[in-house]
C-alpha positions as CSV (number, residue, x, y, z in Angstrom):
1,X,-54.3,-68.8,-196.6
2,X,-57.9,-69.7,-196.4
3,X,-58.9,-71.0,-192.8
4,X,-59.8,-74.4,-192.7
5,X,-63.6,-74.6,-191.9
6,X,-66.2,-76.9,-190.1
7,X,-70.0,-76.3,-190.2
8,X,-72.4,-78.2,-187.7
9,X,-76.3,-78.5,-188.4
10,X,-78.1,-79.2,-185.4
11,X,-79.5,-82.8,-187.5
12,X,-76.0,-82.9,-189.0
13,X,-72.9,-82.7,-188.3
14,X,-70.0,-82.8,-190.6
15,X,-66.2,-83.1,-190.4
16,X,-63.8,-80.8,-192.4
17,X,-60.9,-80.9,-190.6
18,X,-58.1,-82.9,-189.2
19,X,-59.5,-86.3,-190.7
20,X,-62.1,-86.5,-187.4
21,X,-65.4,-87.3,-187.9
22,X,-67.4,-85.0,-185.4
23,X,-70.8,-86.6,-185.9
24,X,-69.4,-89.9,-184.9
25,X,-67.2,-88.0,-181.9
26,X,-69.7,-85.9,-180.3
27,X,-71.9,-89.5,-180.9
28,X,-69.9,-91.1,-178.6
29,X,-69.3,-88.7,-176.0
30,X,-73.0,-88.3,-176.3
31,X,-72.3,-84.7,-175.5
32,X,-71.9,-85.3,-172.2
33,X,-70.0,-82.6,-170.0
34,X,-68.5,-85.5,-168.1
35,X,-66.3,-86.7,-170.9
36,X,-64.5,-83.6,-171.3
37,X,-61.0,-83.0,-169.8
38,X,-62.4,-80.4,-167.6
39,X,-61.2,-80.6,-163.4
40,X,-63.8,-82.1,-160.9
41,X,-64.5,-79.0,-159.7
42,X,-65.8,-77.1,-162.8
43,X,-68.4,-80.4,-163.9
44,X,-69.3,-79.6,-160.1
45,X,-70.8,-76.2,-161.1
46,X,-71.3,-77.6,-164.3
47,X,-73.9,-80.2,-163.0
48,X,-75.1,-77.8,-159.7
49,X,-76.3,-75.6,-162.7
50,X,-78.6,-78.2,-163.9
51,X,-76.5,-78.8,-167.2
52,X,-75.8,-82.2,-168.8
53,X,-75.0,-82.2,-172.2
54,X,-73.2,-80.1,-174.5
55,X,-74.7,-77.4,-177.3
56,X,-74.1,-78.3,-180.5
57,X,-71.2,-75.4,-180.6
58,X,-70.0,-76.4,-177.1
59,X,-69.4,-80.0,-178.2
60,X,-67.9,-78.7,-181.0
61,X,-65.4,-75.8,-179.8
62,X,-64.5,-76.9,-176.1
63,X,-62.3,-79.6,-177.1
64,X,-60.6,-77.7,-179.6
65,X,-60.1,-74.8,-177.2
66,X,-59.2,-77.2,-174.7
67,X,-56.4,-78.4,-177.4
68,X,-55.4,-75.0,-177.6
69,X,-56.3,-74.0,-181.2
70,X,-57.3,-70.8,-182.2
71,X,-61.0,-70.5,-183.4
72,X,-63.7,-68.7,-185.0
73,X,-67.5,-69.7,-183.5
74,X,-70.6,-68.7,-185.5
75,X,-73.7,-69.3,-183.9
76,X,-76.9,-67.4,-182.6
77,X,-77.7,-65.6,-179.4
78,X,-78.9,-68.0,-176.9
79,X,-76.7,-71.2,-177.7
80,X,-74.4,-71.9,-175.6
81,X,-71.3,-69.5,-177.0
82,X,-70.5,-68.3,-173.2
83,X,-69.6,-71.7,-171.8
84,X,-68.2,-72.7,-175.0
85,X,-64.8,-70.2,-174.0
86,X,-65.5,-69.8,-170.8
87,X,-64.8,-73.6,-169.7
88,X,-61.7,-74.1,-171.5
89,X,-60.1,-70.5,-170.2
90,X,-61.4,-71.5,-166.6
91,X,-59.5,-75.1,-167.0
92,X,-56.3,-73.6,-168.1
93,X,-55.8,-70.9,-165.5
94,X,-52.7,-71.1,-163.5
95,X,-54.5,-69.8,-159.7
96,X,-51.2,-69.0,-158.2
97,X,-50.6,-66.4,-161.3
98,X,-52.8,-63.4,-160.1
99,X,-52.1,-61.7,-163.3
100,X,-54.2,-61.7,-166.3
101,X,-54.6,-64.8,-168.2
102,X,-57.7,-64.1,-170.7
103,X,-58.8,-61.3,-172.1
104,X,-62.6,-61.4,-173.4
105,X,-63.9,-58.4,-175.3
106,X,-68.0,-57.4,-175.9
107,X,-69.3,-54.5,-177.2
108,X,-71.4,-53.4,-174.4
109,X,-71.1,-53.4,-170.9
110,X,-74.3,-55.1,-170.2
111,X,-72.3,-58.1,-172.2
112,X,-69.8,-57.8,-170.3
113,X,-71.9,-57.8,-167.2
114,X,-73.5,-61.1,-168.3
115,X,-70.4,-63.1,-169.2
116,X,-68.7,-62.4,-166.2
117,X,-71.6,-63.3,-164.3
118,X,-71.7,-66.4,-166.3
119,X,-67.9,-67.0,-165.7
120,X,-68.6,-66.5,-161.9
121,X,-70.9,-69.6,-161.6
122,X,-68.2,-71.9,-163.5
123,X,-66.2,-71.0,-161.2
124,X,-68.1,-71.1,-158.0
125,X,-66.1,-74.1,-156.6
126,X,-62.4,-73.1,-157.4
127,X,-60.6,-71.5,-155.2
128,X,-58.6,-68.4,-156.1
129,X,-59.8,-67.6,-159.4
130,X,-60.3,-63.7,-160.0
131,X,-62.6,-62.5,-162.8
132,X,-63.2,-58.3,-163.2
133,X,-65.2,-56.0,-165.5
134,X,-63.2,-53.8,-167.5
135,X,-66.0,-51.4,-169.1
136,X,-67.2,-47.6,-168.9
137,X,-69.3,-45.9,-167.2
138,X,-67.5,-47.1,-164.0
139,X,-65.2,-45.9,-161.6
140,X,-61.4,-46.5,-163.1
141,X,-59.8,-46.6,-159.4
142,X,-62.3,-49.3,-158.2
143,X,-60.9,-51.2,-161.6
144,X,-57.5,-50.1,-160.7
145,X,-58.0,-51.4,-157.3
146,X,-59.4,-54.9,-158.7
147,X,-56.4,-55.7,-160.9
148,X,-53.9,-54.5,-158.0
149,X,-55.4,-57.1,-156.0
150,X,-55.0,-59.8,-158.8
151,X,-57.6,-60.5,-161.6
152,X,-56.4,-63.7,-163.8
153,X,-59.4,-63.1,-166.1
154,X,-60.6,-59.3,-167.4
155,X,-64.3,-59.1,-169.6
156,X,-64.0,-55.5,-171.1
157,X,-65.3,-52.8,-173.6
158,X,-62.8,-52.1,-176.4
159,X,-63.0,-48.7,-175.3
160,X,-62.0,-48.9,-171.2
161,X,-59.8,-52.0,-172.4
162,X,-57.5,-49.7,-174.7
163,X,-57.6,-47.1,-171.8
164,X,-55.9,-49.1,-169.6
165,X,-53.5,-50.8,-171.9
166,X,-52.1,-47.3,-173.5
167,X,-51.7,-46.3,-169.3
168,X,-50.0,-49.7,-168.6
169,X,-52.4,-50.5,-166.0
170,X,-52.8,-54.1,-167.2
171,X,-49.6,-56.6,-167.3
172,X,-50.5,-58.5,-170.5
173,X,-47.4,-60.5,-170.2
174,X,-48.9,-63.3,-169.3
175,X,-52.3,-63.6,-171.2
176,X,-52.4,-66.9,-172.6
177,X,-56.2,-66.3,-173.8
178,X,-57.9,-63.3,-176.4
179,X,-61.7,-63.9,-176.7
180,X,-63.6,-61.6,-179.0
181,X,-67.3,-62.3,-178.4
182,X,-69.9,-61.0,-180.6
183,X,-67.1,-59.9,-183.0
184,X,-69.5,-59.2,-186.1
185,X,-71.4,-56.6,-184.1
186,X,-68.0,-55.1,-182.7
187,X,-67.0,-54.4,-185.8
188,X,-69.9,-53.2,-187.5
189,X,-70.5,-50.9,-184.5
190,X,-66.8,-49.2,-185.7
191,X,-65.0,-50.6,-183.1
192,X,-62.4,-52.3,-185.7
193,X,-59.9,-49.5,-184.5
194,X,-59.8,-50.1,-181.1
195,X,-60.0,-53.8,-181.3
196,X,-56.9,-53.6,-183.7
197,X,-54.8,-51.6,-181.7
198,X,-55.5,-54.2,-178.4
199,X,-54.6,-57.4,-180.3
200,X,-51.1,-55.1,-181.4
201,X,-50.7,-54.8,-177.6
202,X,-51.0,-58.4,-176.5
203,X,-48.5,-61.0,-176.5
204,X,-48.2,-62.8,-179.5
205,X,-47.8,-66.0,-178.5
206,X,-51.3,-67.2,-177.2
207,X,-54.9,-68.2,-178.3
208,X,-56.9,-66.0,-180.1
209,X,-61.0,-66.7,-180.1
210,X,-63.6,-65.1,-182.0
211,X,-67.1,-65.7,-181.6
212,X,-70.0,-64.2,-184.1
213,X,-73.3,-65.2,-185.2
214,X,-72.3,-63.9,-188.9
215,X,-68.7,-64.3,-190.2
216,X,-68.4,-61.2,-192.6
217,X,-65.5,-60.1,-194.4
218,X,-63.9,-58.0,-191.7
219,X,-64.0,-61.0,-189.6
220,X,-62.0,-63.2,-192.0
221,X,-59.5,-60.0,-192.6
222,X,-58.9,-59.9,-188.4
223,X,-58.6,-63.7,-188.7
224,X,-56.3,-64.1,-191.3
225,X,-54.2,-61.4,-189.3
226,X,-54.0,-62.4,-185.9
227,X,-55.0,-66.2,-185.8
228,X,-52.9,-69.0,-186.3
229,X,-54.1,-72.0,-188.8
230,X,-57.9,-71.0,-186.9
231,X,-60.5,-74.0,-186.7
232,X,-64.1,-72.5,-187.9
233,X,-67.3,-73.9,-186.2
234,X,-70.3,-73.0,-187.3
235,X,-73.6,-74.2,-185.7
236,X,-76.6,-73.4,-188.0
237,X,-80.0,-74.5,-188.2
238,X,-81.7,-75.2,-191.1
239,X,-84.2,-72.3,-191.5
240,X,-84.8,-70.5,-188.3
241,X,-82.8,-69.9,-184.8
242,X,-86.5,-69.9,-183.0
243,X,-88.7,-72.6,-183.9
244,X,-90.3,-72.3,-180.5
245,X,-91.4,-68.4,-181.3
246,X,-94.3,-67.6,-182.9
247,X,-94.1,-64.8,-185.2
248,X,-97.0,-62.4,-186.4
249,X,-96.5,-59.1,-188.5
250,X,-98.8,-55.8,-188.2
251,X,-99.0,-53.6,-191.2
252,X,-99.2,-50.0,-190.4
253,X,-98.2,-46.4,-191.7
254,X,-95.9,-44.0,-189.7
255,X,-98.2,-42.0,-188.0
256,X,-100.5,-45.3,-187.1
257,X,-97.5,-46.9,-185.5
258,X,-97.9,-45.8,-181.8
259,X,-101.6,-46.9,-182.0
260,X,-100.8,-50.2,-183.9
261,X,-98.3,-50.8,-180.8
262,X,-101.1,-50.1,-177.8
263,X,-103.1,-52.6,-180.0
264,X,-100.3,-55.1,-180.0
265,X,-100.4,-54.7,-176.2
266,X,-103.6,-54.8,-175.8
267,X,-103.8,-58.0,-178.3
268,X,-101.0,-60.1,-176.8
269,X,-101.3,-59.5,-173.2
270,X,-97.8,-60.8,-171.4
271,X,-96.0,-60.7,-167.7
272,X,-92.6,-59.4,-169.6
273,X,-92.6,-57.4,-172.9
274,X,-89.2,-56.1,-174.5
275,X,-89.8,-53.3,-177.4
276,X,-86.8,-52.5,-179.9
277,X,-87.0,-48.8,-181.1
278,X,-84.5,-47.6,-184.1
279,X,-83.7,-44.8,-182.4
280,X,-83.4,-42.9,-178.7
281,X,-86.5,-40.6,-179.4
282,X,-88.6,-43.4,-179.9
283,X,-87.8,-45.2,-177.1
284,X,-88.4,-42.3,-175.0
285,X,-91.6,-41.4,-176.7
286,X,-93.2,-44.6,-176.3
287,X,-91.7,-45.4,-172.8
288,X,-93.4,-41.8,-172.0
289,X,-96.6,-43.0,-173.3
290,X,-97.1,-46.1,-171.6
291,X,-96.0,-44.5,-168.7
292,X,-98.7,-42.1,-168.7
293,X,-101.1,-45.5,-169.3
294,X,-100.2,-46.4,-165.7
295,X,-97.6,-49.1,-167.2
296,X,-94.6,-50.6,-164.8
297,X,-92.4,-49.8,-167.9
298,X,-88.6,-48.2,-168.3
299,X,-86.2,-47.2,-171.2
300,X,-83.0,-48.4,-172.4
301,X,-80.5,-46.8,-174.3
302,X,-77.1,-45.6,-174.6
303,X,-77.0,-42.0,-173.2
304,X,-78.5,-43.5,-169.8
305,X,-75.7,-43.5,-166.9
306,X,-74.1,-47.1,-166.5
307,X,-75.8,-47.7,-162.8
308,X,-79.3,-46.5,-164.2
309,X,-78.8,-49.6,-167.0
310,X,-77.9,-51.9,-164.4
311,X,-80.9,-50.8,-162.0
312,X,-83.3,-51.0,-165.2
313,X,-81.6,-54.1,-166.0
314,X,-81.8,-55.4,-162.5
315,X,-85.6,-54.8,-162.6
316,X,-86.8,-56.3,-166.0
317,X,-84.9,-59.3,-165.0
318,X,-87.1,-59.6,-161.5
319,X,-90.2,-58.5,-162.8
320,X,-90.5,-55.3,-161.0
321,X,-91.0,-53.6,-164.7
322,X,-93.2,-55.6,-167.2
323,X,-92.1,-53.9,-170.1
324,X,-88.6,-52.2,-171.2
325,X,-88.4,-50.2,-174.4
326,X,-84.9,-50.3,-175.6
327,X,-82.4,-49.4,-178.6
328,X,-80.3,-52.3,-180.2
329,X,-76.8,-51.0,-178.7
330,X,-78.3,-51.2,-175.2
331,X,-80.3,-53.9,-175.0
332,X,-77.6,-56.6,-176.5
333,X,-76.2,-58.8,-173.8
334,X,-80.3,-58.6,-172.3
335,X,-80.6,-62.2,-170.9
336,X,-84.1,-62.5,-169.1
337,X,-84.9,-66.5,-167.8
338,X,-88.8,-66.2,-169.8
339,X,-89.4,-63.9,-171.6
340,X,-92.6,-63.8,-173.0
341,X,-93.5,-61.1,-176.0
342,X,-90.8,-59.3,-178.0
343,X,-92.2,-56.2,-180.3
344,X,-89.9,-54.7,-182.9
345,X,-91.6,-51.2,-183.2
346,X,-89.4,-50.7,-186.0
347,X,-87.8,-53.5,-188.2
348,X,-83.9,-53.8,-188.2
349,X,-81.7,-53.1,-190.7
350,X,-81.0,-56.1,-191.3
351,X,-82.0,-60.0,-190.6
352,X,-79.2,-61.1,-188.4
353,X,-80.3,-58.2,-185.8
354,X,-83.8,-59.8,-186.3
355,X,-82.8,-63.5,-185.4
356,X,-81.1,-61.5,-182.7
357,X,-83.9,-59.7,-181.0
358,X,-86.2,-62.3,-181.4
359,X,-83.9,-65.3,-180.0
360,X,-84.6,-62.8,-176.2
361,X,-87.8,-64.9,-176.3
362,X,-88.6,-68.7,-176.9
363,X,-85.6,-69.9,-174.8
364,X,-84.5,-73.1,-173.0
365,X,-87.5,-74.9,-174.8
366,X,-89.9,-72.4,-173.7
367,X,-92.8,-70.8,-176.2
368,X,-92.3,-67.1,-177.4
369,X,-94.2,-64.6,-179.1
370,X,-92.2,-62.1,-181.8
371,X,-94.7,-59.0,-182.9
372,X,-93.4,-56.4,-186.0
373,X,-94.6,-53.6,-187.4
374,X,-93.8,-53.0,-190.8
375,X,-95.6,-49.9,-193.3
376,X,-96.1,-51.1,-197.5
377,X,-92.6,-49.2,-198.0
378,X,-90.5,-52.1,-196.5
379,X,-92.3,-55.3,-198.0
380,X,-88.9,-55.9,-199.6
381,X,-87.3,-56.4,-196.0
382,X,-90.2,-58.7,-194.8
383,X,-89.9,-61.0,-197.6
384,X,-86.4,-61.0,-197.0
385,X,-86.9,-62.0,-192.9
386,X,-89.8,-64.6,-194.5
387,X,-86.8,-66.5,-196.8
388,X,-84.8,-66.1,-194.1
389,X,-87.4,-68.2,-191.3
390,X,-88.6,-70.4,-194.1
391,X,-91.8,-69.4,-193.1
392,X,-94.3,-66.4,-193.4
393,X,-95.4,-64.2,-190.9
394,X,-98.8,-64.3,-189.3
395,X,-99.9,-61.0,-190.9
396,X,-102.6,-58.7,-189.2
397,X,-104.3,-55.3,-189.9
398,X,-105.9,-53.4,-186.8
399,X,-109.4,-51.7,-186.7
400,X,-107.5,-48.4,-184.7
401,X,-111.2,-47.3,-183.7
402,X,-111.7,-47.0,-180.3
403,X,-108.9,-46.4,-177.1
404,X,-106.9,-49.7,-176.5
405,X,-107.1,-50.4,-173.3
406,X,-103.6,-51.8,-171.5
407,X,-103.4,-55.7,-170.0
408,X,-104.0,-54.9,-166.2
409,X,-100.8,-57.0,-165.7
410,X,-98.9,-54.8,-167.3
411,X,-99.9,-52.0,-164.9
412,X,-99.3,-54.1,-162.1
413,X,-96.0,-55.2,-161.5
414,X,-95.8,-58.7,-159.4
415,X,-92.2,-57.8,-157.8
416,X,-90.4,-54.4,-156.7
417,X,-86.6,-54.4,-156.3
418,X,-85.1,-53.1,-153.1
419,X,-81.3,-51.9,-153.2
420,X,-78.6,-53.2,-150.1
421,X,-75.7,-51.7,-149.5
422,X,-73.4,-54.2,-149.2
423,X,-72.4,-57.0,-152.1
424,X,-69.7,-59.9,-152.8
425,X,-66.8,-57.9,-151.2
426,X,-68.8,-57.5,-147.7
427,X,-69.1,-61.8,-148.3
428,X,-72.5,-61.6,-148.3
429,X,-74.6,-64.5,-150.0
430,X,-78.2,-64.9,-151.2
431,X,-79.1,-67.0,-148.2
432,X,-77.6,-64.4,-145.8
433,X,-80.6,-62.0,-147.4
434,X,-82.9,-64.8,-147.5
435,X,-82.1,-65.7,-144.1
436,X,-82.5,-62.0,-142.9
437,X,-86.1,-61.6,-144.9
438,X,-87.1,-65.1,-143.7
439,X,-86.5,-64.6,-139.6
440,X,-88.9,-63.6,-136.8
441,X,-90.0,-61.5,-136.0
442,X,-91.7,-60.1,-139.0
443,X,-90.9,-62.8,-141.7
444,X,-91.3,-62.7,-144.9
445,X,-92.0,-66.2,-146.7
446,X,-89.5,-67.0,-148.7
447,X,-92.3,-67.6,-151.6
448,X,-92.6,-64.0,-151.7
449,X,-88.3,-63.4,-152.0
450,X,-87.5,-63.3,-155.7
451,X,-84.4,-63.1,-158.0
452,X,-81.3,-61.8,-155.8
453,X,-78.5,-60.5,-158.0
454,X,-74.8,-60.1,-156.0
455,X,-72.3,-57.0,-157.4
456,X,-69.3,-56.4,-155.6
457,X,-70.7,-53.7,-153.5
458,X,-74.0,-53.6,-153.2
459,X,-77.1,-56.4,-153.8
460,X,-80.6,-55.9,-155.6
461,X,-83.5,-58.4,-154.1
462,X,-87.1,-58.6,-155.5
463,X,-90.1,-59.2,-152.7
464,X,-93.4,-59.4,-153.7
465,X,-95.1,-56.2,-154.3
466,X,-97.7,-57.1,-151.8
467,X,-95.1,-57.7,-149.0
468,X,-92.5,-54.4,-149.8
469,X,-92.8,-52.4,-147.4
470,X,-92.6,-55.0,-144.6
471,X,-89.3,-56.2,-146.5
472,X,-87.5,-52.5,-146.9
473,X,-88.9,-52.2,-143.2
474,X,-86.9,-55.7,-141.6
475,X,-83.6,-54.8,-144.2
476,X,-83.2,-51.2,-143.0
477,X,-83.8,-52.4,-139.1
478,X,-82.3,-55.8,-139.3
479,X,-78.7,-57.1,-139.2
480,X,-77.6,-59.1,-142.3
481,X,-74.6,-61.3,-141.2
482,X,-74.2,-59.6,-138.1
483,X,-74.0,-55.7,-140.0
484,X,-76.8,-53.3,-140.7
485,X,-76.4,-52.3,-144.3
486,X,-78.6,-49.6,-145.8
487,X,-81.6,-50.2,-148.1
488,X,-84.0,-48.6,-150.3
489,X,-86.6,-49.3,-153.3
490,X,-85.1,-49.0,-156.9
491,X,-87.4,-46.9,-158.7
């Protein structure tokens, strides 16, 4: 049975289901977050966030969730998809149940990371609500340890996920909720086994969710399996995901790549830089390179240890690296609040990872700037990603005479991250490190305190570079909350 099927353009909206008419609905509510049958305490966090209306594939999917429908979402990175399951599952959670309601399934762990981060702000004003990480490249008896305590939502890897189902180490018989999020790319990345073999573990009776910014075959195969008479949403713009970025294309041979890139650099100065490699050897050739030119730069990819991602994660994101050199597989789930230049050293496979990479920059109304390189063998592929924006590139050839010489500011980072021992589970808050950094004697102005990220046992905060070592100084002698937690520089 074919799945009934609505699609959504940002200037227009039309109905295909149900005998609704969405344009006129999501008129009226004027896709407001108000109207929605959510509880006074998520619009709380909802507004404390500094949202007030509704993505096109929020306004579109949250009241159908909320309905209890199943659903496939397609959108792009960067609109909304997060909140657009998150809400709904945070609404329906029963708090005095401490076993596990929803089950939400990425493909990386730094997706995971970022939706259960996401999940945790929602929530910040209900009481009782458990969410956990269920990925590799973690300690399994800390996990253990979080669902014996009660965890009512789980954000997982297929991989760890199927661990711990196969060794009965998650009660599923109470999961109302399945979430697949970036579905297309879970698949495609060969995790259809896995994924399979979860759903044939869960209960059947509950809501199934898949979200994708493509819906391929295998998607409609999984859906047509495991979904029940599924809603499809699809949010699409007419032409391009990023009419805020602008987009210029550098034509170079293989062995003029590296130079074409210093160029590029060199050409487009920026505070924050993110450079997608094909492959591991590139990105650790290049990140070599510019580390030799005295760049605040780090790599990216999959064979690095899970706490080394999150420290190089932890840094991009505050500024203490300008530039991070990554392969696709590790840098999806990347959400950095302005970022300023993306480079694709090489040129994806196909256009869907390009809307992807690109849609890192150009954010929340913000301008971007998108750089490729491309040799005369794949002219095919760029008149492909042309049709595709509806536009063409800005195309550039470089005279390569002559040593490029790197953007000061990319040698200079403007923050460094310091590492605290203790995190959420020691009830420490950002103001409790504010507080600590900001007292006499020897304060630190809180101008000078960056982005503070919270994990369950330990914290990352970002000080000025100029003001560092007085900062690891006052955190290693001072008390934060009335204990003295260690601390050192993340390098």
């Amino acid at each position: 049975m074919q799945m009934q099927r609505l699609t959504i353009h940002i200037k227009l909206l039309q109905n295909m289901f149900d005998g609704k008419s969405y344009l006129n609905y999501i008129n009226k509510m004027d896709s407001s977050f108000k109207l929605l049958k959510l509880s006074p305490e998520i619009l709380a966090a909802i507004q404390n966030l500094g949202y007030s209306k509704m993505t096109p594939i929020q306004a579109a999917s949250i009241p159908l969730l909320l309905e209890g429908h199943d659903l496939v979402g397609r959108s792009q990175t960067g609109s909304g998809k997060t909140a657009a399951f998150a809400l709904p599952i945070l609404q329906k959670i029963h708090k005095a149940d401490k076993t596990p309601q929803a089950l939400i399934l990425a493909p990386t762990r730094e997706l995971c990371e970022q939706i259960l981060q996401e999940i945790r702000k929602f929530s910040k004003g209900l009481k009782n609500i458990q969410v956990m990480a269920l990925v590799g490249g973690q300690s399994s008896s800390a996990q253990i340890k979080s669902l014996e305590m009660g965890a009512q939502i789980i954000v997982g890897t297929p991989g760890r996920t199927l661990e711990f189902l196969r060794a009965r180490l998650v009660e599923v018989d109470d999961l109302k909720t399945l979430v697949l999020d970036e579905a297309d790319r879970m698949l495609d990345e060969g995790f259809t086994e896995e994924v399979t073999q979860i759903i044939e573990l869960l209960p059947t009776k509950r809501q199934t969710v898949f979200f994708s910014a493509t819906f391929p075959e295998s998607i409609e195969q999984l859906s047509l399996k495991y979904q029940k008479n599924p809603k499809t949403v699809s949010v699409l713009q007419e032409k391009t995901s990023a009419p805020m970025i602008e987009q210029f294309l550098y034509i170079a041979e293989k062995p003029e790549k590296i130079d074409t890139l210093m160029r590029i650099l060199q050409q487009h100065p920026a505070n924050s830089v993110l450079i997608f490699c094909r492959t591991k050897a590139s990105v650790a050739e290049i990140n070599e390179l510019l580390l030799e030119a005295k760049v605040a730069t780090s790599a990216l990819h999959g064979d690095l240890e899970q706490v080394q991602r999150d420290q190089t994660m932890a840094r991009f994101r505050s500024g203490s690296l300008r530039v991070l050199v990554a392969t696709d597989v590790a840098a999806r789930g990347i959400d950095i609040d302005h970022l300023e230049l993306v480079i694709n050293f090489d040129l994806p496979s196909t256009t869907d990872i390009y809307l992807h990479r690109i849609g890192r920059t150009g954010r929340a109304g913000k301008k971007g700037v998108a750089v490729s390189i491309a040799d005369a063998f794949e002219a095919t592929k760029v008149e492909e990603l042309e049709r595709v924006m509806g536009k063409p590139f800005n195309r550039f050839e470089l005279n390569l005479k002559g040593k490029a010489v790197i953007a000061k500011t990319l040698q200079q980072p403007k923050m460094k991250m310091i590492y605290i021992s203790g995190g959420r589970k020691d009830k420490l808050r950002p103001g409790d490190v504010i507080g600590t950094l900001t007292s006499q004697p020897n304060a630190i102005a809180a101008t000078d305190i960056g982005k503070i990220e919270l994990h369950d046992t330990f914290t990352y905060v970002a000080v000025s570079f100029a003001v560092a070592g007085k900062a690891l100084q006052k955190l290693t002698t001072s008390k934060i909350k009335g204990h003295k937690y260690k601390a050192s520089y993340i390098k």
